[in-house]
Every structure is written in structure tokens, then in C-alpha cells.
C-alpha positions in Angstrom: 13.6 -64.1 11.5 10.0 -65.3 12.7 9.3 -62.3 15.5 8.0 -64.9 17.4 11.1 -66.7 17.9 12.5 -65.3 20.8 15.8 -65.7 18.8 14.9 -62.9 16.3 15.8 -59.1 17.3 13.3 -56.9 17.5 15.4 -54.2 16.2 18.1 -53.8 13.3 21.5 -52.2 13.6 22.6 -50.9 10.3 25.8 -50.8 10.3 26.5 -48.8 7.1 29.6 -46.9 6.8 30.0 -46.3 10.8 33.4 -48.1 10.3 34.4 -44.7 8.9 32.8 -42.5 11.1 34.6 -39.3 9.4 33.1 -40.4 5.8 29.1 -39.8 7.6 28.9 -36.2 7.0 30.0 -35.8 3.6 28.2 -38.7 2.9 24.9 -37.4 4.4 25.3 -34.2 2.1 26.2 -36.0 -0.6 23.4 -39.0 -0.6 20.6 -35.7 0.5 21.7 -34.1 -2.8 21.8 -36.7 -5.2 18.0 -37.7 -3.5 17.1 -34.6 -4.5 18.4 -34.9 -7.7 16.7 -37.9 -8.0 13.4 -36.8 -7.2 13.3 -33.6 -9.4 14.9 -35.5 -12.4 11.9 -38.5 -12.4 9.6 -36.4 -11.1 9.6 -34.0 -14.0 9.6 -37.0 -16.6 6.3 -38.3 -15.5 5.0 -34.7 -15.1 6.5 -34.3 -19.3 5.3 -37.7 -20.7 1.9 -37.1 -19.1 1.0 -33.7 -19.8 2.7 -33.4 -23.4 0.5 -34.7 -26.3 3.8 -34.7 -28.5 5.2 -37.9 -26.1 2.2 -39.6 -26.2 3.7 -43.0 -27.4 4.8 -46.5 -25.8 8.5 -45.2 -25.9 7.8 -42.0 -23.1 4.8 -44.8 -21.9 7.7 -47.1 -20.5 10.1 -44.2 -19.9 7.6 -42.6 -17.2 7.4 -46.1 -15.6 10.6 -46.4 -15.4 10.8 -43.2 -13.6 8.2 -44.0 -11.0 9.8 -47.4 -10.4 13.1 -45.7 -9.6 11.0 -42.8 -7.3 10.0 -45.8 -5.3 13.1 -48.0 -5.6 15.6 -45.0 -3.8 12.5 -44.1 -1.3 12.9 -46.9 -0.5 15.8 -47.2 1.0 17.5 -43.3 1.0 15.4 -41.8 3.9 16.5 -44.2 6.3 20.4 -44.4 5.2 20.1 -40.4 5.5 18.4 -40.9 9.1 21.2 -43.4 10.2 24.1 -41.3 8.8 22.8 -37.9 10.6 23.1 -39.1 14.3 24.7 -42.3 16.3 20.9 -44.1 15.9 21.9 -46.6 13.3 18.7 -49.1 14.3 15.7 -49.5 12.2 12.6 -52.0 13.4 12.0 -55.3 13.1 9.2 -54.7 10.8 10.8 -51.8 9.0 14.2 -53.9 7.7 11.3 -56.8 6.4 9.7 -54.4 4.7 12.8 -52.5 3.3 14.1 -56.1 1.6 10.1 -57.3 0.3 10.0 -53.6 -1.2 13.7 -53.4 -2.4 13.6 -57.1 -4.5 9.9 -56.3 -5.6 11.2 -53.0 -7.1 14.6 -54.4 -8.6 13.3 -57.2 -10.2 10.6 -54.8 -11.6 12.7 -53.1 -13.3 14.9 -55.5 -14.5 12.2 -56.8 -16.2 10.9 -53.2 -17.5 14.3 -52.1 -19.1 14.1 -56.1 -21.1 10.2 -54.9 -22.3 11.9 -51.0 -23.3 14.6 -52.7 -25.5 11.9 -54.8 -27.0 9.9 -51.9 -27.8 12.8 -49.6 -28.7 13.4 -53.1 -31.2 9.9 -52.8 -33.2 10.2 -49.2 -33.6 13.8 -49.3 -35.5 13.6 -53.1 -36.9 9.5 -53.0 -37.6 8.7 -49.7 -38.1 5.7 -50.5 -40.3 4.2 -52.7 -37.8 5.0 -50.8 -34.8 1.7 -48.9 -34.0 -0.2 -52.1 -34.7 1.6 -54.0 -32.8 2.7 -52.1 -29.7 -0.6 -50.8 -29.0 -1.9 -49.3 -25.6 -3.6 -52.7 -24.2 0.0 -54.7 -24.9 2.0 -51.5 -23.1 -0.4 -52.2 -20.2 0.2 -55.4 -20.6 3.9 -55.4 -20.2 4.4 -53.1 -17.8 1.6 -55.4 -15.8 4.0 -58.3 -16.6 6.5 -56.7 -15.3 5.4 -55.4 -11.8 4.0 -58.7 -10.7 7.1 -60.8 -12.1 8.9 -58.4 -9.6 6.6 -59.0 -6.8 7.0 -62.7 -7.4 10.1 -62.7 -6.7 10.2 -60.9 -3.8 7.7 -63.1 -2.6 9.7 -66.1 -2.8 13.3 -64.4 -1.9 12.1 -62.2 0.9 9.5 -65.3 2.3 12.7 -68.2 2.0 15.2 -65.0 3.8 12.1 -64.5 6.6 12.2 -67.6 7.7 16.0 -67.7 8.6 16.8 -68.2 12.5 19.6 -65.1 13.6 20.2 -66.6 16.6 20.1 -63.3 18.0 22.3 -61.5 15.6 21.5 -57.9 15.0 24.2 -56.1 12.9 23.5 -55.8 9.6 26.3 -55.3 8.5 25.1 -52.4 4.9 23.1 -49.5 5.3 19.8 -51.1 4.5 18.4 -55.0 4.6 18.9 -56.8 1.5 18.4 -60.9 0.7 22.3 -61.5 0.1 23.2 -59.4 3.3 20.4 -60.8 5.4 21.0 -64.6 4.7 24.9 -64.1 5.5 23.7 -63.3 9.0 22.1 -66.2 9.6 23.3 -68.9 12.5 22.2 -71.8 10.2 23.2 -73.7 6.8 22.2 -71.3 4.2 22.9 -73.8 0.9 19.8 -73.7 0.0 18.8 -70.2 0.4 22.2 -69.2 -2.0 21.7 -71.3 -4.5 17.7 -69.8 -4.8 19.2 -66.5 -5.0 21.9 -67.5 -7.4 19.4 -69.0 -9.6 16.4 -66.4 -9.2 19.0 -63.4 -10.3 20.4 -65.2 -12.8 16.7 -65.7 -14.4 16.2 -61.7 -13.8 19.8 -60.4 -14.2 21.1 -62.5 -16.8 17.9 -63.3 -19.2 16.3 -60.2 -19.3 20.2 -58.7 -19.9 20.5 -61.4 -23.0 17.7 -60.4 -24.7 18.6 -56.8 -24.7 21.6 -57.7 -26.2 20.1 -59.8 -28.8 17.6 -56.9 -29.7 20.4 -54.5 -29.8 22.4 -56.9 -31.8 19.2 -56.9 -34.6 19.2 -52.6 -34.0 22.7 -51.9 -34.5 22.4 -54.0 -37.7 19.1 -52.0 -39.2 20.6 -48.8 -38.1 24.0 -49.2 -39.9 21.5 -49.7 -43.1 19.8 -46.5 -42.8 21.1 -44.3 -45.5 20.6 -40.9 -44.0 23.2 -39.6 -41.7 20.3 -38.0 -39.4 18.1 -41.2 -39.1 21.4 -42.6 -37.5 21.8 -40.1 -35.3 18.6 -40.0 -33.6 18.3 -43.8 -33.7 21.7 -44.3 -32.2 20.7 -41.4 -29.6 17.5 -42.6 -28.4 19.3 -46.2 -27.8 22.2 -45.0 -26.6 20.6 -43.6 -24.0 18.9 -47.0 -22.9 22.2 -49.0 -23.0 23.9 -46.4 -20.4 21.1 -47.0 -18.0 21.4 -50.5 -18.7 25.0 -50.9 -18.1 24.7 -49.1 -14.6 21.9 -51.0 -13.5 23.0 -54.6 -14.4 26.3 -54.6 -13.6 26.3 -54.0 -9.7 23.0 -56.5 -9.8 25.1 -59.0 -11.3 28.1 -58.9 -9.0 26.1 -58.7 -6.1 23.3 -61.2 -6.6 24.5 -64.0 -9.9 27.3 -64.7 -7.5 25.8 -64.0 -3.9 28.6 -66.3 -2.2 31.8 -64.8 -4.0 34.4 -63.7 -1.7 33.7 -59.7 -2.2 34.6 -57.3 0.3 31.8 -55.3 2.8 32.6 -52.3 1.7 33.1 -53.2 -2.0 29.2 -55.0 -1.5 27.7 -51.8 0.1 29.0 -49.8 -3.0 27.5 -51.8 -5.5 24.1 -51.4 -3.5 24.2 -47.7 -3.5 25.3 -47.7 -6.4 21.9 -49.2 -7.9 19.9 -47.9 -4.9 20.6 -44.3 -5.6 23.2 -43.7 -8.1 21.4 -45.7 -11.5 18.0 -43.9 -10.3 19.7 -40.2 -10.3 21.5 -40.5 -13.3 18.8 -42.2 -15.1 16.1 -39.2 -16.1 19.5 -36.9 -17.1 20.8 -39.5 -19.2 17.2 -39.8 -21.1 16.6 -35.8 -21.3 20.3 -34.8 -22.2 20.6 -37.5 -25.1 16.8 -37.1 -26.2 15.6 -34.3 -28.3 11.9 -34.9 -28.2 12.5 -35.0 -24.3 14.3 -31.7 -23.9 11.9 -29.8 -26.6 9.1 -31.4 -24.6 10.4 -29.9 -20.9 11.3 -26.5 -22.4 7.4 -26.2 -24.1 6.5 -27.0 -20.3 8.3 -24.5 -18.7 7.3 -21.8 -21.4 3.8 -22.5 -20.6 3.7 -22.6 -17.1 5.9 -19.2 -17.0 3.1 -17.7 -19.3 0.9 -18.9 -16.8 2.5 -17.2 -14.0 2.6 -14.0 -15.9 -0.8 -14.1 -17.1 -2.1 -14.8 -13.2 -0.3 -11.9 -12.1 
């Protein structure tokens, strides 16, 4: 994929769902609203964990990043997938599908990462409470969250930079609606052993680890909370973490499937659901599943809205 071998394209066809050309439409409306959706939802957490003093803790801290992460993760990807299913232009540019994949695997891994470092902290609040504030202070947030960003960008370094360098022999259909590794290194003319087994191993150490030790931490939570005497403590506790193992279970399960076994004999159309399934599904459903189950959340956006209606009356 070196643009100056005269082998590589300088354009992209994605393909998407143009196999089923009467699915487009519905599709289009469909994938526009749930953007939306996406962008009002994660928008208005960042906007609520910045502004109110009462979710001033690592908890919203991690939550907010999250939501940013996920703004970027369906940007992304979204616009174009919405540009290709609105007319018969399906192409995207040479330098556009190499930034789509860098961007994609630097935001995915990201977050893998961050919902492992949420778990952990959602761990010392419930199994350490005593501890907690000393211990997850503001300069070790930072720190994780730092952790986590350039442990995505590593990989997407070394995935994107080994899938760059891959001769297409002239191939041009890609055959998803945007340029991921797995698709990306099926499309190329030359042994790609080496380039599988990297990916197998590299999502395995961010799909798989990061996945193991949320379990583990549940494992430990589930066991403090089933200790707690009162019948509200329970509640809220299994609330607050229920909420985290939903988004959990959506993210890592497509991840898994399409990237711990990259050379499995799955489908094209079963491989372009699990991406939009994590590329815009996960990230819509993510802020509702945080504000429906979350108390502080929803008493936190409904003090917003309050003010900024008394602010509109007051102005006129």
C-alpha cells in the first residue's frame, strides 16, 4: 500500500452494503439517526461531568473520557459510510482509507484499555472504599487515562504501519464500508502469515487481557456487594456496575470475533455487522445505558436543564 508503488490505488471503493442496493436508504436514515443519537447522548455527558460540581470524581472523570473517545471513534468512520450510502460514489482516497484504519485501531484499542482502568476504579470504590480518595487521586486518573490513549496509539502504530506496507497488486474493493486491519490485509496479493498472526496476538493482548481483568475485578465486587447488609447499598452498587458490564459486553464481544480470530471462516456480511456494530451501535447506546441506570447522572442533567431554562427566562 506504499503510494509510491505504482501497484497501490490511489483510490478506495467501499464496497459496504452495495450488494443490497435496496437496504441503502433505510440504512442511510437509520445510521444518520443513531449518529445523531450518538452525538447528543456523549456530548451532554461531558457537558454534565464538567459543569456539575456534584460529579466531580474519578468515576464521571473516566465516564466523560469514555464519551469523547466514542465521539471520535463513530466520527470516525460514520460521515463517510453516510456519504457512500447516499449516492453511487462509494470511493474514498488513498490517504483518507489510511487514515480511517491508523484512527480507527488508535481509538479501539483506547478504549479497550479505558473500560479495563473504569472496572479497576469502579473496584477500589466498592472493595476499598476507605482508601479510595487516597489512592485514586487526580494525578493517577491522568495518569491512566494517559496510559491508556498512548497504549492505543501504539498499537495502531504497529498494526496500521505492518497493514501499510502490504502490496494490493492493484486491488481496490474494499470489500466493508470503511478500512479496517483484518479487511485490509485480506486484500492483499501476498502471504499475509505474518501480518495475521500480529493481529491475532495484538487483539488478544487488548481484547482478551484487559476483558480478564474486568472479570477478575467484578469477580472481587460481586463478592463485597453480596456482603453489604443494606438493601439500598446493593442497589446502587449493583446499578452503577451494571451499567459498565452492558457497555462492556457490547463492545468486546464483536472485537473479539472480529479481531482474536481474524482468519476464522466468518461471512462479509456477518464481519461488516460486527464492525458497525462497535463503530456506531456500542458508542450510541453507551451514554443512555450510563444516564438511565445512574441516579447521580440523571439528577445531574435534570439540575442542568433547570438552570439553563432559568437562564433563558431570566435573559428574556
Amino acid at each position: 500500500m506504499n503510494p509510491g508503488n505504482a501497484s497501490s490505488p490511489k483510490i478506495f471503493i467501499l464496497l459496504g452494503f452495495s450488494d443490497h442496493p435496496w437496504l441503502e436508504m433505510p440504512l442511510f436514515m437509520t445510521v444518520l439517526l443513531a449518529y445523531v443519537f450518538t452525538l447528543l447522548g456523549n456530548i451532554s455527558i461531558i457537558v454534565v461531568s464538567r459543569v456539575d460540581p456534584h460529579l466531580d470524581s474519578p468515576m464521571y472523570f473516566f465516564l466523560s473520557n469514555l464519551s469523547f473517545l466514542d465521539l471520535c471513534f463513530t466520527t470516525t468512520t460514520v460521515p463517510q459510510l453516510l456519504l457512500n450510502l447516499w449516492g453511487p460514489d462509494k470511493s474514498i482516497s488513498y490517504g483518507g482509507c489510511v487514515i480511517q484504519f491508523y484512527m480507527f485501531h488508535f481509538l479501539g484499542a483506547t478504549e479497550c484499555i479505558l473500560l479495563a482502568v473504569m472496572s479497576l476504579d469502579r473496584y477500589l470504590a466498592i472493595c476499598k472504599p476507605l482508601r479510595y480518595p487516597a489512592v485514586m487521586n487526580k494525578r493517577l486518573c491522568n495518569l491512566l487515562v494517559a496510559m491508556a490513549w498512548l497504549s492505543g496509539l501504539a498499537n495502531s502504530l504497529l498494526q496500521s504501519s505492518l497493514t501499510v506496507q502490504l502490496p494490493l497488486c492493484g486491488n481496490n474493493k474494499v470489500d466493508n464500508f470503511l478500512c479496517e486491519v483484518p479487511v485490509m490485509i485480506k486484500m492483499s496479493c501476498v502471504d499475509t502469515t505474518f501480518n495475521v498472526a500480529m493481529l491475532s496476538a495484538v487483539g488478544t493482548l487488548y481484547s482478551l487481557v484487559p476483558l480478564s481483568l474486568i472479570l477478575v475485578s467484578y469477580g472481587f465486587i460481586v463478592a463485597t456487594v453480596l456482603r453489604i447488609r443494606s438493601l439500598e447499598g446493593k442497589k446502587k452498587a449493583f446499578n452503577t456496575c451494571g451499567s459498565h458490564v452492558i457497555v462492556v459486553s457490547l463492545f468486546y464481544g464483536p472485537v473479539i470475533i472480529m479481531y482474536v480470530q481474524p482468519s476464522a471462516t466468518n461471512s462479509q456480511d456477518k464481519n461488516k455487522l460486527m464492525s458497525l456494530f462497535y463503530s456506531l451501535v456500542t458508542p450510541m447506546l453507551n451514554p443512555f445505558i450510563y444516564t438511565l441506570r445512574n441516579k447521580d447522572m440523571k439528577g445531574a442533567m435534570r439540575r442542568l436543564l433547570i438552570s439553563w431554562c432559568h437562564w433563558g427566562t431570566e435573559e428574556t
